[in-house]
C-alpha positions, -999 to 999 in steps of 0.1 A, spaced: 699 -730 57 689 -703 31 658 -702 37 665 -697 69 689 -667 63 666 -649 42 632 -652 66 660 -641 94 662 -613 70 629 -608 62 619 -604 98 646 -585 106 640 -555 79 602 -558 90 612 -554 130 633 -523 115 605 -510 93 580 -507 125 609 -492 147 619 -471 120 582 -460 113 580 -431 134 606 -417 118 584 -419 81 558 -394 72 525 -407 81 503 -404 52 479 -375 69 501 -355 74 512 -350 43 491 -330 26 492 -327 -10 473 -315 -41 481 -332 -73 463 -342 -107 460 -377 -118 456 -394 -153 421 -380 -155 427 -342 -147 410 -347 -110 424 -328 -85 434 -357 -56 449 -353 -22 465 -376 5 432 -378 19 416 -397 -9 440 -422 -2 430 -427 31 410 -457 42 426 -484 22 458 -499 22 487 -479 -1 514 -488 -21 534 -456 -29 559 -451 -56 579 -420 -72 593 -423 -105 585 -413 -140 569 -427 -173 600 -425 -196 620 -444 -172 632 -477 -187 641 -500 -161 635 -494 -126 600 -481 -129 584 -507 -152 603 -532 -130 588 -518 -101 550 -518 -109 553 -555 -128 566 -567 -93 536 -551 -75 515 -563 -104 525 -598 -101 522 -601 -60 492 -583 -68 479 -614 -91 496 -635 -67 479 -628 -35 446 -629 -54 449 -659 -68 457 -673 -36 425 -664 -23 439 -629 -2 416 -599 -11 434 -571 -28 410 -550 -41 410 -523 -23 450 -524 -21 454 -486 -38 485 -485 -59 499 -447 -64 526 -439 -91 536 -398 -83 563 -390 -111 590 -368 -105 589 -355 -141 563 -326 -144 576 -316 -180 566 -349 -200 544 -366 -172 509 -350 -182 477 -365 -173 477 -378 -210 511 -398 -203 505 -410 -171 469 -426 -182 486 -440 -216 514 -456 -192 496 -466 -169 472 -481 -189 505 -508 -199 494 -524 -162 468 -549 -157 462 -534 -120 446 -498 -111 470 -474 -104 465 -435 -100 490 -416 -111 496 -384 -100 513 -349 -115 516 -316 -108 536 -285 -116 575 -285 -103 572 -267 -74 540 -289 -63 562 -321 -71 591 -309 -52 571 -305 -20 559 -335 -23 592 -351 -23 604 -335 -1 579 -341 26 577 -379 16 620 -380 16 622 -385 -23 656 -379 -42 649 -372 -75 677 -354 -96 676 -348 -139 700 -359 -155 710 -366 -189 730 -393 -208 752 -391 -233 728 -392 -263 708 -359 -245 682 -381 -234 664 -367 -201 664 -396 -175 663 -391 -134 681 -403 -107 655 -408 -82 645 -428 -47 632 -465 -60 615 -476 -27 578 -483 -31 560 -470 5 537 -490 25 506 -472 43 481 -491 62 442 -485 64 448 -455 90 478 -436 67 504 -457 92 535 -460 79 541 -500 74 570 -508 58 590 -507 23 599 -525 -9 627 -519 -21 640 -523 -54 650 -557 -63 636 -576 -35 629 -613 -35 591 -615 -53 588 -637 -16 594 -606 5 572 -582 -17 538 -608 -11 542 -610 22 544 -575 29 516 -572 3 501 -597 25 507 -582 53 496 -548 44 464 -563 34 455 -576 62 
């Protein structure tokens, strides 16, 4: 009976993610101009072409974001090692932190993953527009040691081949859910 509950679910949040796509930001439209790890100059149409897994978040975050690109890593390793191609499954980490996210810090973070993923940076005004056109909340806050954390949007966003909007992960979801929308995506 579970099992049935949660593919009920599963299909349910995927019939929602396709009526609810039209209402996301198609990746070609959004253009953008941001730097990753290795000082290039990269747009949203470099990442067309190739299925996209989109995430905003920043390098000194300690739970959600590490969380979130192990999970992708491990559906990653997953899918492969079930025989479904993934290489040319384009994972994208855009922080929302242009004072400590360099180029320097994304590539020695990102390095931490045993999957490619470009990161992306850019000045704060660059960073905001980019939020704002993809729907990203990101707020700075601070704790009550003074350290600089974030409050920001935690959903990874799915974009097919074409720059479609496909679908979401959101934090937490059952490691199930995430490979077949993987799967899915990669198809």
């Amino acid at each position: 009976m579970f099992a049935g509950l949660c593919a009920a679910v599963f299909w349910l949040s995927e019939r929602q993610a396709q009526k609810m796509g039209t209402g996301f930001p198609q990746l070609q439209e959004q253009a953008f101009s941001l730097t990753d790890q290795n000082g290039v100059m990269r747009s949203n149409e470099d990442f067309l072409g190739a299925p996209l897994a989109m995430f905003f978040g920043y390098t000194y975050c300690p739970d959600v974001c590490p969380m979130t690109l192990s999970v992708l890593q491990i559906a990653i390793d997953e899918l492969s090692e079930s025989g479904v191609d993934a290489s040319d499954l384009q994972v994208v980490f855009v922080t929302v932190d242009h004072e400590r996210d360099t180029p320097e810090q994304l590539a020695a973070y990102l390095s931490l993953f045993d999957m490619p993923v470009t990161g992306l940076t850019g000045d704060a005004e660059a960073l905001k527009a980019v939020q704002k056109s993809f729907g990203i909340y990101a707020k700075r806050v601070a704790d009550t040691d003074g350290v600089v954390l974030w409050d920001h949007s935690s959903a990874v966003y799915l974009y097919d081949r074409g720059g479609a909007f496909s679908g979401t992960i959101v934090f937490e979801e059952p490691a199930d859910f995430v490979r077949q929308k993987m799967e899915r995506l990669l198809r």
